[in-house]
NUGUBA-514732 format. One line per 10 residues: number of its first residue (from 0); their letters; for each residue x, y, z of N, C-alpha, C. Coordinates in steps of 0.001 Angstrom, whole numbers. Each point is the difference from the previous one (the first is absolute). Layout:
<vovos>
NUM) A) X/Y/Z/X/Y/Z/X/Y/Z | ...
</vovos>
This chain:
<vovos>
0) XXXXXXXXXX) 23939/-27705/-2367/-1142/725/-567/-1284/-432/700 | -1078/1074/95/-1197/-601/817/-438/-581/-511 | -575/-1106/53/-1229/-894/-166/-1215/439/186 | -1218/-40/-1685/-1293/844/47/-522/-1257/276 | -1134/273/1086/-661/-932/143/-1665/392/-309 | -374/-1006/-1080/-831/127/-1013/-1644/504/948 | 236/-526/984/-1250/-159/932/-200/1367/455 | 860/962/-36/151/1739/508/-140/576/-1052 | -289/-227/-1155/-638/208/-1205/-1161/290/81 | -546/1006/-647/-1654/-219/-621/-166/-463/-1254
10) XXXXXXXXXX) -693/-629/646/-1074/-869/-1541/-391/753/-996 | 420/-681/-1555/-419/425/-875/-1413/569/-448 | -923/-1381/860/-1238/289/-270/-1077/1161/1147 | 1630/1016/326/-1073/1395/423/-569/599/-573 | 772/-148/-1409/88/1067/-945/-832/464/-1420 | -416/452/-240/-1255/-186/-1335/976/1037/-1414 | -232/-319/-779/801/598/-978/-1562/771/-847 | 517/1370/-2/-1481/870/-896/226/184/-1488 | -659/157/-492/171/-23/-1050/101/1545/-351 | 1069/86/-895/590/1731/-26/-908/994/-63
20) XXXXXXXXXX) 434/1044/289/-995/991/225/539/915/-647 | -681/561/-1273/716/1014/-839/-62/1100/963 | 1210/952/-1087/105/1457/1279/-1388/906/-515 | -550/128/-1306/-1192/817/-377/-984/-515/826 | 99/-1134/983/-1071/-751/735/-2/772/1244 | 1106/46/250/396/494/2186/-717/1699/-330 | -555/125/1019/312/1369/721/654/673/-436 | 141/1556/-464/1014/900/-489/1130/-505/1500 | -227/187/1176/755/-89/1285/935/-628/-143 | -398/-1437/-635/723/-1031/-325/1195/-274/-1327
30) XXXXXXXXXX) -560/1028/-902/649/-299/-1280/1723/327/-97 | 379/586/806/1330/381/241/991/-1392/624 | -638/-353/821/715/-1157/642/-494/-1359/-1028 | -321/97/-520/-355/-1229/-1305/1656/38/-708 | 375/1047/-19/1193/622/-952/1448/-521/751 | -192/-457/1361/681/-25/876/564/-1616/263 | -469/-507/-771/165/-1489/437/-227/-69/1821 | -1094/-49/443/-143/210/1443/-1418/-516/662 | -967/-685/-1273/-1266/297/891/86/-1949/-387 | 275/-1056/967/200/-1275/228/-1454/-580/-771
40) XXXXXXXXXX) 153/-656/-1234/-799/-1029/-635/-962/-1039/675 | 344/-310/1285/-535/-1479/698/-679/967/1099 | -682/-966/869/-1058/882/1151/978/-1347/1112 | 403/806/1111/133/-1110/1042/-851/-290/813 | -553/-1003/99/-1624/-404/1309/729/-237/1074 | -954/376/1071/-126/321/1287/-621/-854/783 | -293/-629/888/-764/-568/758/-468/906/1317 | -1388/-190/-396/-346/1163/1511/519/-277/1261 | 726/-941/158/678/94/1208/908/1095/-45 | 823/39/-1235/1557/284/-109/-1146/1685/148
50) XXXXXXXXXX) -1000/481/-1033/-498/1208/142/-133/508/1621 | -534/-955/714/-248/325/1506/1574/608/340 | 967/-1091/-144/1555/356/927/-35/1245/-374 | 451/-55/-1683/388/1450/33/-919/1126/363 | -1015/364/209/-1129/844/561/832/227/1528 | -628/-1609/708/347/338/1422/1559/441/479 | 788/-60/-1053/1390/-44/-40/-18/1474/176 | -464/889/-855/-180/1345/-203/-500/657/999 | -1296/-653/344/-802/894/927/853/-222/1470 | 223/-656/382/1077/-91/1127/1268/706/-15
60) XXXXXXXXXX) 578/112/-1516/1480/498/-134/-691/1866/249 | -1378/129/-204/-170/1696/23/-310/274/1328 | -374/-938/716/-339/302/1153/921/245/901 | 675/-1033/-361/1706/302/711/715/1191/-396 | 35/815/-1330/300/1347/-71/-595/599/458 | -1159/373/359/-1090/792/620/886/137/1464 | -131/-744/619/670/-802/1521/1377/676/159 | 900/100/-1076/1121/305/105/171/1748/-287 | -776/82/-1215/-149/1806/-94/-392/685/1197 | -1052/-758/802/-861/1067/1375/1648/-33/962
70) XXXXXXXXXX) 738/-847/130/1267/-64/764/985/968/-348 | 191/-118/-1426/1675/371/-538/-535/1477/428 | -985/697/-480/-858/1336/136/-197/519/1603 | -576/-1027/807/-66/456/1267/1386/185/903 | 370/-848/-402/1738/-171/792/1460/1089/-288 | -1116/847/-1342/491/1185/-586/1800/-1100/-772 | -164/-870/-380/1152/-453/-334/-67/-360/-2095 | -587/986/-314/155/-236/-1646/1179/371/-629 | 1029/337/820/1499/622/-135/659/-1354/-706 | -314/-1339/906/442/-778/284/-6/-524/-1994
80) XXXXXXXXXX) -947/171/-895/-374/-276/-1043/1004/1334/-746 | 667/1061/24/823/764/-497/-1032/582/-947 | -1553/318/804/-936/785/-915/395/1223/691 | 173/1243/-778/478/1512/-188/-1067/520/1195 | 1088/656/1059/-1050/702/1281/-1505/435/-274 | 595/1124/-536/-862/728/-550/-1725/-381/-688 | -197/-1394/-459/-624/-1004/-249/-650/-552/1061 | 422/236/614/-66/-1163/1341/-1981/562/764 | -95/1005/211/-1429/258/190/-1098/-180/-986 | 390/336/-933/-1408/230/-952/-132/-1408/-603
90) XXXXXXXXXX) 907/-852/382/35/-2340/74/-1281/-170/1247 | 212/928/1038/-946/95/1694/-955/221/-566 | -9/1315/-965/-1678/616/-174/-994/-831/-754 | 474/-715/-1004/-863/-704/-1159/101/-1345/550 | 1028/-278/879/-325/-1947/403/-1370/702/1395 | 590/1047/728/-1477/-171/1075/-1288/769/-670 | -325/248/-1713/-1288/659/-550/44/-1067/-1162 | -47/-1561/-15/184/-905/-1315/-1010/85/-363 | -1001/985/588/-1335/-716/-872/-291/1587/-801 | 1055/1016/247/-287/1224/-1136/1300/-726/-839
100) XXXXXXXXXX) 667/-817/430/1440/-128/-1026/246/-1330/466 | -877/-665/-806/124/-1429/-310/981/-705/-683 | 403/-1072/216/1071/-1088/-1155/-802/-43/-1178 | -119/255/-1064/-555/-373/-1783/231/-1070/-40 | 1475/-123/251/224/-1744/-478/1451/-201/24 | 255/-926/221/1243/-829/169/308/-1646/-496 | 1012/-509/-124/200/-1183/49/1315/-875/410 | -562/-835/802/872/-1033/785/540/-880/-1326 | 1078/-138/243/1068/-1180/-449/237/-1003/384 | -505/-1243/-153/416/-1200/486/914/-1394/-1000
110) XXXXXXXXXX) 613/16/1330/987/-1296/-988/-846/-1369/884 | -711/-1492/-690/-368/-982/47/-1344/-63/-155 | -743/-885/672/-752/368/529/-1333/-1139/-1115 | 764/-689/-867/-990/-893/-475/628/-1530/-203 | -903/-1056/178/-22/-1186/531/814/-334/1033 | -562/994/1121/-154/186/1144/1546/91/568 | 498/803/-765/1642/805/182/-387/636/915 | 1005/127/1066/482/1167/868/-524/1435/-757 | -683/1052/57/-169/1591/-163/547/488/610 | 841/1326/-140/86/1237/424/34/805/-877
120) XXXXXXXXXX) -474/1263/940/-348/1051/-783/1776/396/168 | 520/717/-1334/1164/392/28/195/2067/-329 | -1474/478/-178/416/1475/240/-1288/599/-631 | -262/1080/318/-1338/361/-98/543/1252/-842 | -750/41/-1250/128/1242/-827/-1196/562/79 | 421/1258/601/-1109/760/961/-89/1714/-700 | 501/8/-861/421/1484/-35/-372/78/-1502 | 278/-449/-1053/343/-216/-958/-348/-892/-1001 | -1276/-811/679/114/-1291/-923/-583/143/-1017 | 551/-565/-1305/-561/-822/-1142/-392/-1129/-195
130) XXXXXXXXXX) -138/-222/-1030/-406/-1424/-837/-2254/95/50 | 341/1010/236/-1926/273/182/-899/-227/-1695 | 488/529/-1045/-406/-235/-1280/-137/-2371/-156 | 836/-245/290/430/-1091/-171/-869/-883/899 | 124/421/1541/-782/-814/695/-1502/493/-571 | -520/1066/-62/-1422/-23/-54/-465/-227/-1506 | 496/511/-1074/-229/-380/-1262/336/-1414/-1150 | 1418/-400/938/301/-1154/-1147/-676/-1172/579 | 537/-274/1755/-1050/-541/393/-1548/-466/-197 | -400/485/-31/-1300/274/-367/-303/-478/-1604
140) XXXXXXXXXX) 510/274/-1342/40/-512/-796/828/-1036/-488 | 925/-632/909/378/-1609/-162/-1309/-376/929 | -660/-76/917/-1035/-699/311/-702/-241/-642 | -697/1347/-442/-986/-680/-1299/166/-1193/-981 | 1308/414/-444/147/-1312/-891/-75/-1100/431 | 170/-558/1713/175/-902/-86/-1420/-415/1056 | -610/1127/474/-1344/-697/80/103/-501/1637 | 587/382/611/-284/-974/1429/-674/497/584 | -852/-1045/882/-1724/531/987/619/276/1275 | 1504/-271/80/465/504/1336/566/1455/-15
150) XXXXXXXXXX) 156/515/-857/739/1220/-507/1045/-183/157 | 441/1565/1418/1384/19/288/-47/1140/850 | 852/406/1005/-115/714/801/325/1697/-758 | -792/1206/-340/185/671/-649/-1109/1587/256 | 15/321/1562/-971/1266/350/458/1331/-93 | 1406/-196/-829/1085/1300/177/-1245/1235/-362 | -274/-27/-967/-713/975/-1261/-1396/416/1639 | -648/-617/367/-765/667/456/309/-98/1337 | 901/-334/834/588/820/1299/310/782/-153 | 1025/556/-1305/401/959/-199/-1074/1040/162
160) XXXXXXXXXX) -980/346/-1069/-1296/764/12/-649/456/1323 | 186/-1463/853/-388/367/1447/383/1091/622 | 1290/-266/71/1037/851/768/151/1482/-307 | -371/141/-1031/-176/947/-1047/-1250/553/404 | -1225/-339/-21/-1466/280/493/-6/272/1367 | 729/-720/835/-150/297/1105/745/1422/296 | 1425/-38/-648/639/1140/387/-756/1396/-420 | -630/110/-903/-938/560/-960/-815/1091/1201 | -364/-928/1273/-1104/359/503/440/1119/942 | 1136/443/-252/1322/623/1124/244/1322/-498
170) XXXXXXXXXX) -335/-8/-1023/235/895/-1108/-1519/696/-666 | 19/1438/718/-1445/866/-460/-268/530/-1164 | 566/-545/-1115/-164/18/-1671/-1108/-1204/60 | -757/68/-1174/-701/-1143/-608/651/-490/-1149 | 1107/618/-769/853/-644/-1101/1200/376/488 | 732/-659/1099/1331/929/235/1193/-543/-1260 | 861/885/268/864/12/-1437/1681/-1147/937 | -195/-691/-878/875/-1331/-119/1295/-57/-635 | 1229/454/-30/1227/-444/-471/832/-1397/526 | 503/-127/-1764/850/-1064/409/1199/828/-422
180) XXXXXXXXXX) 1142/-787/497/944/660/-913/1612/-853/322 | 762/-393/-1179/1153/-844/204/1505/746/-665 | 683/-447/172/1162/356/-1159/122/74/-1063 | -925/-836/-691/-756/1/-1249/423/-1191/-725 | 1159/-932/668/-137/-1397/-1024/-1510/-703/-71 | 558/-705/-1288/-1683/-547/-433/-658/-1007/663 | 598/-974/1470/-494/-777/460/-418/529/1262 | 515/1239/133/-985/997/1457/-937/496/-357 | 45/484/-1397/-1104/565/-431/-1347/-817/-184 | 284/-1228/-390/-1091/-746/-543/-430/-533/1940
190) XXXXXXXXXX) 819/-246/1004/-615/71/1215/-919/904/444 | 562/1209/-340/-292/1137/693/-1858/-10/-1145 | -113/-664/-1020/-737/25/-588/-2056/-825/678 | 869/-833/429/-519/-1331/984/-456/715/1239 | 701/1118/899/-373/438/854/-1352/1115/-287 | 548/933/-1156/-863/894/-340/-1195/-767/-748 | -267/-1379/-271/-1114/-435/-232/-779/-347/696 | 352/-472/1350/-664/-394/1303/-456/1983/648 | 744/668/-39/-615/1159/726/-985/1253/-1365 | -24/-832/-1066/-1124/621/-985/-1345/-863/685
200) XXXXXXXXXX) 61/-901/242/-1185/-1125/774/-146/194/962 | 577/701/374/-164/700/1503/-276/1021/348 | -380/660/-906/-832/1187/-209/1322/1294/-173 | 1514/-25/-10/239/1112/-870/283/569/-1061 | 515/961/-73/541/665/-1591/1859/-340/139 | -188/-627/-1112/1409/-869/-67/1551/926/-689 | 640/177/490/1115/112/-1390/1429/-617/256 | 711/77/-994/1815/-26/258/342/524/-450 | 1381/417/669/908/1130/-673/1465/-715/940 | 1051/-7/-1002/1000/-376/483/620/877/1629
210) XXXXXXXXXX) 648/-469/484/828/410/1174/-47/1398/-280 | 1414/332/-962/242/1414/-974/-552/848/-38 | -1617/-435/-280/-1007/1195/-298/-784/443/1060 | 9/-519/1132/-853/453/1449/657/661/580 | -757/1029/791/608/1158/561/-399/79/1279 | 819/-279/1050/257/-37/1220/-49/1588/1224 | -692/406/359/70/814/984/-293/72/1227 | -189/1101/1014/-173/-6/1153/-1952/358/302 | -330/-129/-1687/-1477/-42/209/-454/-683/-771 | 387/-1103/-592/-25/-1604/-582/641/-308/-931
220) XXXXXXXXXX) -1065/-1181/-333/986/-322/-1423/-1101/344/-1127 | 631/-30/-1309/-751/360/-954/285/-63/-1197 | -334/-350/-903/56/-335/-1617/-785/906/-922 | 658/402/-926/-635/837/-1018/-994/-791/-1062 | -765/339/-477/-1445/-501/-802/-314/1224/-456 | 132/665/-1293/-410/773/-1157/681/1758/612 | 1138/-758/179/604/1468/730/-321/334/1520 | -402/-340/700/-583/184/1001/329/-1174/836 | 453/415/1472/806/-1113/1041/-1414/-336/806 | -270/-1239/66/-597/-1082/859/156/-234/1145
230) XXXXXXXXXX) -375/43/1203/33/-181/1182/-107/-1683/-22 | 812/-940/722/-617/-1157/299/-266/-3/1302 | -702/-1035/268/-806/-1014/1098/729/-926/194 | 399/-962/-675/572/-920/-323/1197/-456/-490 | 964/-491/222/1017/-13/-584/846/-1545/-196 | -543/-1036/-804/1046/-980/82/1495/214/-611 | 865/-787/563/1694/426/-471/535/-1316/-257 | 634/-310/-1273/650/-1032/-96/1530/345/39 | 221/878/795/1227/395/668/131/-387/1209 | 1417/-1121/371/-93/-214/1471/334/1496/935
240) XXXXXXXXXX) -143/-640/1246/2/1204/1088/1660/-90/466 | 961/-1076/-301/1127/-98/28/890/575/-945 | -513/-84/-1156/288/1135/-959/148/1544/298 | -1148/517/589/386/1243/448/538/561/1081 | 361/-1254/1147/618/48/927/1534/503/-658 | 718/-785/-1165/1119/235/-295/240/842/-1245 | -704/-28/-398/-163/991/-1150/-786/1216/-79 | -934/10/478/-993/1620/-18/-455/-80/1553 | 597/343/1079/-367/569/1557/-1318/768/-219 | 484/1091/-491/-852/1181/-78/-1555/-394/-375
250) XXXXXXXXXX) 108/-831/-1236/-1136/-486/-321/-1142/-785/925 | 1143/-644/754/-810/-784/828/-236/996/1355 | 881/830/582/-581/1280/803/-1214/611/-420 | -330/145/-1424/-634/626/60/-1311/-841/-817 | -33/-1091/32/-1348/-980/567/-219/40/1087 | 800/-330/775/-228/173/1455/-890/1399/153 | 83/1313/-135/-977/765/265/-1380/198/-1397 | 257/-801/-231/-1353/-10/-942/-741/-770/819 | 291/-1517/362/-391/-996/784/-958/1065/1867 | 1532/565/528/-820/815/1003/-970/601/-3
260) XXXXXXXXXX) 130/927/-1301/-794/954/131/-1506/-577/-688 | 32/-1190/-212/-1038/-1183/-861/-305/817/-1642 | 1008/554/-349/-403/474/-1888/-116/-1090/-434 | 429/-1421/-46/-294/-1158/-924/-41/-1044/1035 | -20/-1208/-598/102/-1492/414/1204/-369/-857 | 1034/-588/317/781/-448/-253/415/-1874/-226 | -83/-551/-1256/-68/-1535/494/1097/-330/-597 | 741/-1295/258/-340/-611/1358/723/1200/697 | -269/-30/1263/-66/952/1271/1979/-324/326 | -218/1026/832/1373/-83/743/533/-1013/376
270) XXXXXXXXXX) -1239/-649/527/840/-866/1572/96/-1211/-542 | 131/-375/-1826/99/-696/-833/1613/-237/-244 | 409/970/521/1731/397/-68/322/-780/855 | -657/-1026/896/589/-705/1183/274/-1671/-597 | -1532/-90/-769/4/-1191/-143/876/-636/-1357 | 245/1318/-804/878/-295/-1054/1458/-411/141 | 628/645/1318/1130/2/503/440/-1507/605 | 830/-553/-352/121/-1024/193/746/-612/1201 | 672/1273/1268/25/-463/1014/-1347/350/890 | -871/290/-593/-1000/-551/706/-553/-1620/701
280) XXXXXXXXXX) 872/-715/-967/-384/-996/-123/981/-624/1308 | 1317/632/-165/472/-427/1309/-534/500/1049 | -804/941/491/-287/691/858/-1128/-1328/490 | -1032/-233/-1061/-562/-1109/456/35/-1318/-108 | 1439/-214/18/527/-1429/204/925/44/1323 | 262/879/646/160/889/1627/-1153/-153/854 | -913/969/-847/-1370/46/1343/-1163/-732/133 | -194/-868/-1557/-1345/71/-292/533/-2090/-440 | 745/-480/43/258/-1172/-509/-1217/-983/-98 | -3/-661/-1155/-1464/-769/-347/1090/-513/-1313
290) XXXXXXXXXX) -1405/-899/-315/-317/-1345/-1312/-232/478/-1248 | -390/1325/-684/14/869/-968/789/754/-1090 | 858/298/1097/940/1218/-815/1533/-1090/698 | 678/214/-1286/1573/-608/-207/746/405/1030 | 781/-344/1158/886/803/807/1158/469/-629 | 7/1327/157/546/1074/-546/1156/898/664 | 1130/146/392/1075/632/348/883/978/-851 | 599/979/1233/915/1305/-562/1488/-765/-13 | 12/-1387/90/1469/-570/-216/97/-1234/-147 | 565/-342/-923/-88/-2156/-436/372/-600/1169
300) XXXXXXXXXX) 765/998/946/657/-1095/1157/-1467/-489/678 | -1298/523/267/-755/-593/463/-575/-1855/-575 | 1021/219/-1089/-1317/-1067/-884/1201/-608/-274 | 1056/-366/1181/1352/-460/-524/-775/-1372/187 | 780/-1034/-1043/-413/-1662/81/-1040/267/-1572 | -552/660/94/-1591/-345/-566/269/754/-1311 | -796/-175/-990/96/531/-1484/-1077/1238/304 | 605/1114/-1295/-573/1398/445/379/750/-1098 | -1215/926/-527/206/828/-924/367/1570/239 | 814/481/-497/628/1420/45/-1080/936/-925
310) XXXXXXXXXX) -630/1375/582/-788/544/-496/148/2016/326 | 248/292/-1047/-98/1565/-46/-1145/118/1132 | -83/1590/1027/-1290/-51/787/-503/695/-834 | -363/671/-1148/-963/221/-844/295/-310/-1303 | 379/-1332/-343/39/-89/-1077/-1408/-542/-1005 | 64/385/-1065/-1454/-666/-628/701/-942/-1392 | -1112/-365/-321/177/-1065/-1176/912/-1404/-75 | 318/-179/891/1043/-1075/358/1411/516/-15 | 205/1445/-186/1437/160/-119/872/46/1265 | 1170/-525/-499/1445/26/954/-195/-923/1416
320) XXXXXXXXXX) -1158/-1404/-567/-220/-779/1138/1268/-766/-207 | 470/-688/1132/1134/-1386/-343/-944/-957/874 | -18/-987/-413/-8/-1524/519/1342/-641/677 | 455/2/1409/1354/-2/682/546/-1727/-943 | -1194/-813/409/462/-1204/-265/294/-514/-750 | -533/406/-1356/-415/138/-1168/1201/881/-806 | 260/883/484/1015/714/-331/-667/396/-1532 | -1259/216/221/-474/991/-949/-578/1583/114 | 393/673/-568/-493/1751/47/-399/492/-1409 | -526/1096/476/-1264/388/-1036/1007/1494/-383
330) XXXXXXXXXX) -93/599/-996/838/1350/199/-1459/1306/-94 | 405/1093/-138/-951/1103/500/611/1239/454 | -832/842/145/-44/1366/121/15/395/2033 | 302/-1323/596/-216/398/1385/1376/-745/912 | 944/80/-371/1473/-544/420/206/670/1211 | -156/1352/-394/1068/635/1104/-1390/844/1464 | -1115/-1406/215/-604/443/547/357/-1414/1724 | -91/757/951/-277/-1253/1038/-1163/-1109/26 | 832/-1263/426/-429/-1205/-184/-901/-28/913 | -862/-1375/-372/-528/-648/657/85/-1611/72
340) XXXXXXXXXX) 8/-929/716/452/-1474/-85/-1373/-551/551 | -745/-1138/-1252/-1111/36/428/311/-1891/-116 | -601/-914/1124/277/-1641/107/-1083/-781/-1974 | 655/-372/-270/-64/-411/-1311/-1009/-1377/273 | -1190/249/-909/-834/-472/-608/-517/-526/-1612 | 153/-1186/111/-95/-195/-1547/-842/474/-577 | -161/724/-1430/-1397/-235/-1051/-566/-1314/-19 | -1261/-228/-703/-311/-849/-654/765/-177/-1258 | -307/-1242/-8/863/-469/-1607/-420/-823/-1044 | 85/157/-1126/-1031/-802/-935/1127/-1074/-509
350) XXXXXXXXXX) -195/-870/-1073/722/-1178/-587/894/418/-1294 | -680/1782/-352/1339/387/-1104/814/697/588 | 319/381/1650/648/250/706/-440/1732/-75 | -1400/289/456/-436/1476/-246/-143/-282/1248 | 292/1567/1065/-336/-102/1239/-800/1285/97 | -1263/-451/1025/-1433/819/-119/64/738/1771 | -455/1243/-269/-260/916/920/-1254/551/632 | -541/-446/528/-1509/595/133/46/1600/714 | -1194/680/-770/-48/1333/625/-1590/-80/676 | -227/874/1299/-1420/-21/352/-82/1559/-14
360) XXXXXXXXXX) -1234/34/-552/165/1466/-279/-1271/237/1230 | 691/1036/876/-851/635/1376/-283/1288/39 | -1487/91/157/-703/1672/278/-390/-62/929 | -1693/-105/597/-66/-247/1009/-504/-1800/399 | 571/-662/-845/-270/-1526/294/1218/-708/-1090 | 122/-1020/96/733/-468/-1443/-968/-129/-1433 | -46/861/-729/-325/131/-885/123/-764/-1472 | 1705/-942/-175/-369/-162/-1309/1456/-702/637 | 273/-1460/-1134/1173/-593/-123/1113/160/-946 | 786/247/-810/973/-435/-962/1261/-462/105
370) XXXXXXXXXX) 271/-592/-1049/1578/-723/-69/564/934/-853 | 1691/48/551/951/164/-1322/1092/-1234/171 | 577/147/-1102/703/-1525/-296/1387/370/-942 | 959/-230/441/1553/108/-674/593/-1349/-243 | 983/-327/-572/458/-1095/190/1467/-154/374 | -441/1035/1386/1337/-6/1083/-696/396/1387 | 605/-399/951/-661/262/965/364/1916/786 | 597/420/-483/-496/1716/0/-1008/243/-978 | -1469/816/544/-737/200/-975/18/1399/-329 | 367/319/-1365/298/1314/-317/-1185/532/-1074
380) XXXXXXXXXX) 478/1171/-449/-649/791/-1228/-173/-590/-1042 | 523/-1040/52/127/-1199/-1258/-1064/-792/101 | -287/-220/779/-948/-1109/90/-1668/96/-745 | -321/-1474/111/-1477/168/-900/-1216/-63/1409 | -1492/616/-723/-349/28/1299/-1426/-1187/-376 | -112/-538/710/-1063/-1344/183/-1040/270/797 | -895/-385/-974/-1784/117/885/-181/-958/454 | -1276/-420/1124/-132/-1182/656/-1728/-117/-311 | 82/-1182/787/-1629/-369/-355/39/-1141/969 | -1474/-122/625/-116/-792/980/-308/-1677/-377
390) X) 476/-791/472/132/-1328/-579/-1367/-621/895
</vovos>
């Protein structure tokens, strides 16, 4: 059996314990996940060093996608990622116009990376991400309670707005009209909620309407409001773009000529479909090799000798990962999808044997930190999510 050695531990005294926070207290945003056993009691501190790694950890791990997208795109080789032909230009049109069809936001995954652990970034949720209610709202009110003059790393809420204002300026409305729109479970919704609050501050007219209820054509998209269909401007989707690769083509054909013909803005953008995909990651552990991102392969034989985790290429939430060495797996909704074999990196680990995940959440800078924390080293849907604060 392994031997824990106490010293690869974090210290108890990271940790601050808050004093409860009724749910009539949180944010409506918040009051759902109160219900959830999910929003972590203690604050974990940070040392601005560890804030620097993970920053510079990020801003390097995007630069290196940047580096690798202008390639996979120019070399005409996005085949190589098993993204749908047909797709394959209008990924060209919005990565070479990013500044009419910008990234909103994303976030890097890292396993280590405190008291001065080894980091890597282990996959960039680029398409799709959550946990936005949580990082910008709970955050924010475990600080208060506990009062620190250092804060904590936390600009999500108004990069967002930025990005939003800036895109704004692209667009010849003075209130252009803003959709969000998800499948309609209640933890997309309350995201999708977070987004449409940053682009009310950003000067537009906000709404949601589930997936279901938007109406897709060859002369936009559009939502009904008092009987009468809505043209948008705007369109966030908490629908991945891999989703409609295998499930609705058509749908995504026919974004694609909304996108051409410029009837909306579409976020996150196409060429978001690259970075979600998880042999991307081999692609730049091939061309682009660096200190950042986990080396990543289309077969374990590369990573023969060495410990290595097995990973759906689009899987989300921790499902259907295995740990080879470990001979642990996660189960899920993404089995019968092709692998990926990525070289294995520990979590952090605390002394009740909880292992911690840091997320950096990236727009156009690193924007904001959070933890989630399981007490297994796959971090799944289960898990609780932990605010930080600077020590």
């Amino acid at each position: 059996m392994e031997q824990e050695n106490l010293s690869d531990l974090m210290e108890d005294n990271r940790f601050q314990e808050i004093k409860k926070i009724r749910k009539k207290d949180m944010p409506i945003q918040l009051q759902w996940f109160a219900d959830e056993d999910y929003l972590f009691e203690e604050v974990l501190g940070l040392h601005t060093s560890e804030i620097s790694k993970f920053t510079f950890i990020a801003q390097e791990a995007y630069s290196v996608f940047e580096k690798a997208t202008d390639k996979i795109i120019q070399d005409r080789n996005l085949h190589l990622l098993d993204i749908p032909q047909f797709f394959h230009e209008i990924i060209e049109k919005t990565w070479n116009h990013r500044k009419k069809h910008p990234l909103l936001y994303g976030r890097f995954d890292i396993n280590g990376g405190i008291d001065e652990r080894n980091a890597k970034v282990i996959e960039f949720n680029a398409d799709t991400c959550s946990t936005l209610p949580e990082t910008i709202l709970w955050q924010k009110l475990q600080l208060e309670q506990i009062k620190s003059p250092m804060g904590q790393l936390n600009k999500l809420e108004r990069d967002l707005e930025i990005t939003l204002s800036d895109l704004k300026k692209n667009i010849p409305y003075e209130k252009p009209y803003f959709l969000a729109s998800s499948f309609g479970h209640k933890e997309d919704r309350l995201n999708c909620d977070m987004i449409l609050n940053a682009a009310y501050k950003a000067g537009y007219d906000v709404f949601y309407t589930d997936l279901e209820k938007v109406t897709f054509s060859d002369e936009g998209i559009f939502f009904e409001i008092g009987g009468e269909f809505q043209p948008v401007d705007v369109w966030f989707k908490m629908i991945p773009w891999d989703w409609m690769f295998s499930e609705e083509p058509e749908l995504a054909k026919l974004l694609i000529e909304i996108i051409e013909k410029d009837l909306a803005i579409i976020l996150n953008p196409p060429y978001t479909a690259i970075w979600q995909n998880k042999l991307f990651l081999n692609y730049i552990t091939q061309h682009f090799p660096n200190n950042f991102i986990a080396e990543t392969y289309d077969s374990p034989a590369f990573l023969a000798g060495k410990d290595y985790v097995e990973k759906p290429v689009y899987g989300r939430m921790g499902e259907n990962v295995r740990i080879a060495h470990r001979n642990l797996q996660s189960e899920g909704d993404f089995a019968g999808q092709k692998k990926i074999y990525q070289r294995y990196y520990p979590l952090d680990k605390d002394r009740e044997n909880y292992y911690y995940q840091a997320g950096v959440f990236y727009t156009f800078q690193p924007s904001a930190i959070n933890f989630r924390a399981e007490n297994r080293e796959i971090i799944t849907n289960n898990c609780e999510f932990v605010s930080h604060y600077i020590i």
